[in-house]
C-alpha positions as CSV (number, residue, x, y, z in Angstrom):
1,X,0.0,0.0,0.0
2,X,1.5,3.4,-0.9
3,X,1.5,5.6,2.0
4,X,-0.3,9.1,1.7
5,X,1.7,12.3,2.2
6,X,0.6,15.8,2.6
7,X,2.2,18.2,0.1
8,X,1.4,22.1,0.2
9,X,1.2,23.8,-2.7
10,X,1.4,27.7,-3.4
11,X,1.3,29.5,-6.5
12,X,0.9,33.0,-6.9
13,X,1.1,35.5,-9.4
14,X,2.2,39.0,-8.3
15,X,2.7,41.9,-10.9
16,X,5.6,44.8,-9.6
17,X,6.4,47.8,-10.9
18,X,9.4,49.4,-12.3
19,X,11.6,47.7,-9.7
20,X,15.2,45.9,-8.6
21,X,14.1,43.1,-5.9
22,X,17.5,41.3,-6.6
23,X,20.7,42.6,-8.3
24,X,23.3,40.4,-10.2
25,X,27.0,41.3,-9.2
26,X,26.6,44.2,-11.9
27,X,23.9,45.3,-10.2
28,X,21.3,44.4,-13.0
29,X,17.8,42.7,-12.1
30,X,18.4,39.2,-12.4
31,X,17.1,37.5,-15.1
32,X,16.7,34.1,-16.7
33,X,16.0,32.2,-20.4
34,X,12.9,30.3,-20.5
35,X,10.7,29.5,-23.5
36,X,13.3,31.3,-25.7
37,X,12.8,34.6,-24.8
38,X,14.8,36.5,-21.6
39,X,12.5,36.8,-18.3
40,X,12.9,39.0,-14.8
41,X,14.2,36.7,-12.0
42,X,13.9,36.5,-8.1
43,X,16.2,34.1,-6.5
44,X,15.1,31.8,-4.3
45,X,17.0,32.7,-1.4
46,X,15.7,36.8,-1.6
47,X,11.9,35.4,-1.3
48,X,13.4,32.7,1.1
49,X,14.8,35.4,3.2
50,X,11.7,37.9,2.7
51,X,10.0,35.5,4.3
52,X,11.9,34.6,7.2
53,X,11.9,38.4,7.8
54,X,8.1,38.4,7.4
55,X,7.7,35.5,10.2
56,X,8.9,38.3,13.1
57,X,5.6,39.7,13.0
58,X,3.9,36.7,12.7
59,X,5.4,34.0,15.5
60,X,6.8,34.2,18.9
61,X,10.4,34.9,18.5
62,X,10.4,31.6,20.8
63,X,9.8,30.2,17.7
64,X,12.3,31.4,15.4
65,X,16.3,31.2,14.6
66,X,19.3,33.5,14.1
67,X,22.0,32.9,11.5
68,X,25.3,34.3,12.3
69,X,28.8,33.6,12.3
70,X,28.5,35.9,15.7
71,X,27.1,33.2,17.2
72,X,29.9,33.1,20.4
73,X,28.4,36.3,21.2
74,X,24.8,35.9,21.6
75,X,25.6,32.9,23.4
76,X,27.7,34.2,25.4
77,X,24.9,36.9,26.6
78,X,22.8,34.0,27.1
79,X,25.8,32.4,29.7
80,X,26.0,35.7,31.4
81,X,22.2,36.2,31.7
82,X,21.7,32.9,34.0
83,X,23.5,34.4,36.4
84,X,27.4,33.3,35.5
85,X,29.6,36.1,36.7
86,X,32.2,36.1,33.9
87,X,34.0,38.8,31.8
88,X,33.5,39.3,28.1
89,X,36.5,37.9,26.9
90,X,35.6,34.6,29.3
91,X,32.2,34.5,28.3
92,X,33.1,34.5,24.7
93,X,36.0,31.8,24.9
94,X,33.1,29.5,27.3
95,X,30.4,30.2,24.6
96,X,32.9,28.9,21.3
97,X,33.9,25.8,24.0
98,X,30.0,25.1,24.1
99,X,29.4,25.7,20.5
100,X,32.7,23.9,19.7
101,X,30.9,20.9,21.5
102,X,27.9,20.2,19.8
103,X,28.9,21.2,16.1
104,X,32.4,20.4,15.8
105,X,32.7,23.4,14.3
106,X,35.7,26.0,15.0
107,X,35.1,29.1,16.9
108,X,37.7,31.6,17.1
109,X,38.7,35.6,16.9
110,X,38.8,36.2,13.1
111,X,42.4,36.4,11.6
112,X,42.0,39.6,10.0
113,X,40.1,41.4,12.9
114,X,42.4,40.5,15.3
115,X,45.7,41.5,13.1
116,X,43.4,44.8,13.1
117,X,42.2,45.0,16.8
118,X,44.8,47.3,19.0
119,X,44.5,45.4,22.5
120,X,42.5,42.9,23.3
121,X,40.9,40.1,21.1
122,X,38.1,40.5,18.8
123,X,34.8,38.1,20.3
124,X,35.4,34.7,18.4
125,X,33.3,33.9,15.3
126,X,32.3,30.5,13.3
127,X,33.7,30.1,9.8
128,X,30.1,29.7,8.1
129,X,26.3,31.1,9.5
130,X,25.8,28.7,12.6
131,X,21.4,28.5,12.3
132,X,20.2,27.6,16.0
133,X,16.8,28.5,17.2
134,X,16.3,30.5,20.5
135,X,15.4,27.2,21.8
136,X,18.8,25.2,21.2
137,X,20.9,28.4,22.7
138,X,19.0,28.5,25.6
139,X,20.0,24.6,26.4
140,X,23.3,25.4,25.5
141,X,23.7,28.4,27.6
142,X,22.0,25.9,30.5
143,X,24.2,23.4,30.0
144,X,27.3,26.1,29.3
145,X,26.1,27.6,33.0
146,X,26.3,23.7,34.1
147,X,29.6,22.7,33.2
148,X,31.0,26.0,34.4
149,X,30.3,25.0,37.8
150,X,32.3,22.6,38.1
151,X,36.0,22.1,38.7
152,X,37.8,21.3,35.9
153,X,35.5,24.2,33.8
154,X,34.1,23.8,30.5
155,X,36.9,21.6,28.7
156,X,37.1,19.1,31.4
157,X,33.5,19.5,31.5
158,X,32.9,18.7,27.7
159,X,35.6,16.3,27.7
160,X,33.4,13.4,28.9
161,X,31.4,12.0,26.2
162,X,27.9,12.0,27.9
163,X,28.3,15.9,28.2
164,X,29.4,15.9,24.5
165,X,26.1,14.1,23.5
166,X,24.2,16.1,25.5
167,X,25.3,19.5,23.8
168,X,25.0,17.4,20.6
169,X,21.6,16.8,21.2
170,X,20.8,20.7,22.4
171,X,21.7,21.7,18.9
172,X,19.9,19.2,17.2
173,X,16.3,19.3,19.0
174,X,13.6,22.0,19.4
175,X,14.4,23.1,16.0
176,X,12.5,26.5,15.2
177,X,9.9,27.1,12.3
178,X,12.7,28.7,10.4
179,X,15.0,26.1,10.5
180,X,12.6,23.1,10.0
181,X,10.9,25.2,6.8
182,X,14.7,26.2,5.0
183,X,16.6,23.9,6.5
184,X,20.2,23.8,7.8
185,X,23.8,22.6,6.8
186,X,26.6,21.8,9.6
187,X,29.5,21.6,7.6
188,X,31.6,19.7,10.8
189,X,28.8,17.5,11.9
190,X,26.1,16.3,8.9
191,X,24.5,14.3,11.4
192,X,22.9,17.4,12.5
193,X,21.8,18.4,9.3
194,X,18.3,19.6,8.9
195,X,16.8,18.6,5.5
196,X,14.3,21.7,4.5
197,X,10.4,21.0,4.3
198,X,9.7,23.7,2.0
199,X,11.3,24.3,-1.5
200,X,10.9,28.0,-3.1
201,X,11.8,28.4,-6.9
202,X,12.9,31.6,-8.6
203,X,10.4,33.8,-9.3
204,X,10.4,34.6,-12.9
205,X,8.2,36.6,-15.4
206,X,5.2,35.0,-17.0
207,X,6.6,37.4,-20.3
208,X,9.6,38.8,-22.0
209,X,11.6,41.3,-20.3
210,X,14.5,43.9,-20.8
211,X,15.9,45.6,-18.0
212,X,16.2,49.2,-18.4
213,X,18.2,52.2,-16.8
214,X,17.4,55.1,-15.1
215,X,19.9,58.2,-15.3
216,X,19.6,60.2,-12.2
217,X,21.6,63.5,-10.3
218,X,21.6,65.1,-7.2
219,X,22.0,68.3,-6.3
220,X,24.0,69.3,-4.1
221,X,22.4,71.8,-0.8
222,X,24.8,74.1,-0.4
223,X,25.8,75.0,-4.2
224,X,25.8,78.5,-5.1
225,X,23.9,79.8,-7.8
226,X,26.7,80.2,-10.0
227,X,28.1,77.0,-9.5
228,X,27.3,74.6,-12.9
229,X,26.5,70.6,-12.7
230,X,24.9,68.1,-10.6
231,X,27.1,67.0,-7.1
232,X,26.3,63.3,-7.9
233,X,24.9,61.6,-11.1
234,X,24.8,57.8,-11.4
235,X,22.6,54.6,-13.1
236,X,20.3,52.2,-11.8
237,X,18.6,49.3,-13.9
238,X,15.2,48.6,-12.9
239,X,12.6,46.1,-14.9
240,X,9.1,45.5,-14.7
241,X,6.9,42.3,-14.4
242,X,4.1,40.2,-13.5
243,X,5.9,37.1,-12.1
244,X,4.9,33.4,-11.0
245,X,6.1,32.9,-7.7
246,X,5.8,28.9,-6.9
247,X,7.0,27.0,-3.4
248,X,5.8,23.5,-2.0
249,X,6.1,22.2,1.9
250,X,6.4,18.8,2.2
251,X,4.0,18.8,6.0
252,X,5.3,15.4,6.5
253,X,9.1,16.3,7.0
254,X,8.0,19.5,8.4
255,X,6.5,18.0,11.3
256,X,9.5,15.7,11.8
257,X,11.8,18.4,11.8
258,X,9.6,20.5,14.4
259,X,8.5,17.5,16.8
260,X,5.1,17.2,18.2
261,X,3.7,19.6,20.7
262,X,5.9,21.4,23.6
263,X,2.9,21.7,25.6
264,X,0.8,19.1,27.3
265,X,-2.5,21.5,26.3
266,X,-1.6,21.5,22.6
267,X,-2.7,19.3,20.0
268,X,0.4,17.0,19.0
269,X,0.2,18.8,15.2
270,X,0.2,22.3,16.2
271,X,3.3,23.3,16.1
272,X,2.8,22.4,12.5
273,X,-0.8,23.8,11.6
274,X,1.3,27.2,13.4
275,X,4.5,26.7,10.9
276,X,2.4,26.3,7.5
277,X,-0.3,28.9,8.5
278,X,3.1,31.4,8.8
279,X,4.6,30.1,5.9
280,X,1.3,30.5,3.9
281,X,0.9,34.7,5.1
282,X,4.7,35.5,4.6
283,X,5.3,34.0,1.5
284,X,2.1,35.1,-0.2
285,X,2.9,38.9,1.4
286,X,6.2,39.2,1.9
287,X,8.6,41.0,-0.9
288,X,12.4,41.2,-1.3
289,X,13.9,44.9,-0.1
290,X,16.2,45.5,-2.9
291,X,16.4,49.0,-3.7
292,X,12.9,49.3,-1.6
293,X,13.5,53.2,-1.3
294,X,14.3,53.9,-4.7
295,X,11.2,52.4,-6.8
296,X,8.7,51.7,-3.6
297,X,7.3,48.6,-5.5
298,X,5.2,47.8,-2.2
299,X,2.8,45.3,-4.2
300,X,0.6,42.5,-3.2
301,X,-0.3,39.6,-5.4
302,X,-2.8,39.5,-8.0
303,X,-3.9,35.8,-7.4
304,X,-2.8,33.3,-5.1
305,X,-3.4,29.3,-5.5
306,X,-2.6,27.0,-2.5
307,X,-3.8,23.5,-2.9
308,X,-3.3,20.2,-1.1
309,X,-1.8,16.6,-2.3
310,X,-1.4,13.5,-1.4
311,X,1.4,13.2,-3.8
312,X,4.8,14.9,-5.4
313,X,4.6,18.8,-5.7
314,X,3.5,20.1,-8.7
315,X,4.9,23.6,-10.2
316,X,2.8,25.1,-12.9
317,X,5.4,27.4,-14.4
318,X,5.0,25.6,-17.7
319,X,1.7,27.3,-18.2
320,X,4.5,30.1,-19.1
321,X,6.7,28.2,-21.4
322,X,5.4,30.0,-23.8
323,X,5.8,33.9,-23.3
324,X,2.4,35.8,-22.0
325,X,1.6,38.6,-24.7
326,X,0.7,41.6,-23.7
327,X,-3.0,42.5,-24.5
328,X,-3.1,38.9,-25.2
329,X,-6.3,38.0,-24.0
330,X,-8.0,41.0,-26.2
331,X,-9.5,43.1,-23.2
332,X,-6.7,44.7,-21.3
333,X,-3.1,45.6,-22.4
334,X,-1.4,44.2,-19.6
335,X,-0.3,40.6,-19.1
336,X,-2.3,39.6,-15.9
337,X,-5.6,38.4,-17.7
338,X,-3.3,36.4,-20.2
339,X,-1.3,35.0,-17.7
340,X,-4.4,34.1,-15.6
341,X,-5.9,32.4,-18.7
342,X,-3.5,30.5,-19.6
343,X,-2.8,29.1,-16.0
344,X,-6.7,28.4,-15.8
345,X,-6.2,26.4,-18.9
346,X,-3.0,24.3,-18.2
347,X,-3.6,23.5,-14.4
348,X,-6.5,21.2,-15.0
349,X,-4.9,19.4,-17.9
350,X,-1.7,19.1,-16.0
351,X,-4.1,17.6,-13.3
352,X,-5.7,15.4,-15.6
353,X,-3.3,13.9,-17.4
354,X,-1.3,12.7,-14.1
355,X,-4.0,11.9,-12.2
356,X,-2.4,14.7,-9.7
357,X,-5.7,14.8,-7.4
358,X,-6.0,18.0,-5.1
359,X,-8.0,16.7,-1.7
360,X,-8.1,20.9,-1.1
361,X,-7.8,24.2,-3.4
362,X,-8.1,27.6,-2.5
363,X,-8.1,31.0,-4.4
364,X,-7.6,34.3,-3.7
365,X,-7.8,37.0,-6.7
366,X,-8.1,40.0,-6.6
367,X,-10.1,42.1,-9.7
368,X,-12.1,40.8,-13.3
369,X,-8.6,40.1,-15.0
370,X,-8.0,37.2,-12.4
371,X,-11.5,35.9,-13.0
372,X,-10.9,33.1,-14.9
373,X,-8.8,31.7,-12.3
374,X,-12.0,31.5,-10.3
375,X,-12.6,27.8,-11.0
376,X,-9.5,26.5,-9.3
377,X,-10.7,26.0,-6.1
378,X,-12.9,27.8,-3.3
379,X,-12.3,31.6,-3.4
380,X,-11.0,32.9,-0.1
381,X,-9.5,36.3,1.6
382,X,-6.4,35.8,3.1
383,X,-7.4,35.5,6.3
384,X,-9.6,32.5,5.4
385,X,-7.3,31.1,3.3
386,X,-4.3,31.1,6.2
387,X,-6.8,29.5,8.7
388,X,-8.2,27.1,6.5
389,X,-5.3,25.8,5.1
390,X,-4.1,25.3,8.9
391,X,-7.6,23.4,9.2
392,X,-7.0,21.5,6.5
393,X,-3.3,20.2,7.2
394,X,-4.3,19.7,11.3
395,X,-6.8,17.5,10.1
396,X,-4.9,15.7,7.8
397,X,-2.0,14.9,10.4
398,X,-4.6,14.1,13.1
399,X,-6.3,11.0,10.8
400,X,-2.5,10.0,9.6
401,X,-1.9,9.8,13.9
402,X,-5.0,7.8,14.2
């Protein structure tokens, strides 16, 4: 018998003005070739990253991480605030023995700071972003605050294996929604790996795009009247686009990554139903901040499509293989009727031909272009949508448990 998974789905479609979410190392929009033709392009990781930023105002900060390679020093505050009377510098050094412990991984003052630093030491750092959730550093401060106690201090302390395992396991339970969502790499310890429940593609443009470039001065306040010329002038390339934004959470490792409930009131499943109901409202609302205060491209998505399988994810980005003409759907001149039509014509086909069933589909639109997209599933506000997709996965979990 093949065993039934629960696969989130969410695809949106989100037009942006002239705009530069996510500069190239020239400092160009990105962009990509598909279908033939060049296309706008969000990375993954800037949408990734939007949204991580977009879960501080939506979950306990309890229930989040921090990715730093400063990682000795909030740790080190941590130590300090149980109560453990110790210096900066000691602090620091017992906060790299701790992380040192349970990652393997090297913490020490960076070379080049340090040849720069007049006096003492810079704090230590990792070599890579160490990702721990508020969580894990509070049982490693504990357990740091522990082994300080006794004798021998922190290396005697971590020197015996059971003490070892135990910081081991600190780092490597009570993951937070961040980290069970995006996952995390350990380059010194793999066995501490967490493999990431939700994948985000690139964002591209449903149509054809070419970046353009803006010429721009500035004066300068204090020029006198008789002085000629601007005191700065520069370039920026910005593009415009109505994109397909597409990610997919796979519930099942989600909810192995985050554990069942930390509270003997709370349903065994809600720490999930409270991870995909966040994931659902940042992603579908969240935006990239590149070059925010220049262009002020503070849009919200034209339609969004969440729907629930049983089976393998599903991206519908080939509805755009074939480039989205502007005007194309003879009413408007824009390209979010086209692209709507043409994603209201490929999804059920797509659906058909697999056999991909959806157990739930939702919509939210927003206008008469999106209209045709109105078939897809029941139409929602986002407010419904976020609670009922919750609904929807809780219940799901709950008759897997049973």
């Amino acid at each position: 018998m093949v065993s039934s998974r629960t696969i989130l789905d969410v695809h949106i479609l989100q037009t942006v003005p002239p705009s530069n979410l996510n500069r190239d190392d020239t400092g160009s929009p990105k962009s990509a070739m598909y279908g033939g033709v060049r296309r706008a392009r969000v990375s993954s990781q800037a949408w990734k990253r939007a949204t991580r930023r977009a879960f501080e105002g939506l979950l306990d900060p309890a229930e989040l991480g921090v990715r730093t390679k400063k990682v000795a020093e909030l740790l080190a505050a941590r130590i300090t605030a149980l109560g453990v009377e110790l210096k900066e510098p000691e602090a620091w050094q017992a906060a790299a023995d701790t992380i040192t412990a349970a990652t393997g991984a090297k913490v020490e003052p960076p070379k080049r700071k340090a040849k720069a630093a007049e006096g003492d030491d810079p704090a230590p750092e990792s070599q890579y972003l160490m990702f721990l959730s508020g969580r894990q550093l509070d049982a490693l401060a504990a357990l740091a605050a522990e082994g300080l106690k006794e004798s021998g201090g922190l290396k005697e302390f971590f020197k015996d294996k059971e003490n070892r395992a135990r910081a081991r396991e600190a780092a490597n339970t009570r993951h937070s929604v961040d980290i069970a969502l995006f996952g995390r790499m350990v380059a010194d310890a793999s066995d501490i790996n967490v493999d990431a429940a939700a994948q985000v593609a690139h964002a591209i443009s449903v149509h054809a795009v070419e970046n353009e470039s803006d010429y721009y001065t500035a004066v300068d306040d204090q020029r006198a009247d008789d002085e000629p010329g601007a005191g700065m002038i520069g370039t920026v390339d910005f593009n415009s686009a109505t994109l397909y934004r597409y990610a997919a959470v796979d519930v099942d490792r989600l909810r192995e990554n985050l554990g069942d409930g930390l509270r003997a009131d709370e349903p065994a499943a809600e720490p999930v139903r409270r991870a995909v109901e966040a994931f659902v409202e940042a992603f579908v609302t969240s935006i990239p901040t590149g070059k925010m205060n220049t262009f002020a491209n503070q849009t919200l998505p034209d339609a969004v499509i969440v729907k629930v399988r049983s089976a393998r994810p599903i991206s519908f980005a080939g509805a755009f293989e074939e480039a989205v003409q502007a005007g194309g759907d003879g009413l408007t001149g824009g390209h979010v009727a086209g692209a709507c039509a043409q994603l209201a014509a490929y999804v059920p086909e797509v659906e058909k031909a697999f056999g991909a069933v959806t157990e739930d589909s939702w919509v939210l639109r927003v206008g008469g272009r999106t209209s045709a997209l109105a078939g897809l599933g029941a139409e929602v506000g986002l407010g419904e949508l976020v609670a009922a997709v919750g609904a929807a996965v809780a219940k799901r979990l709950a008759g897997s448990a049973g």
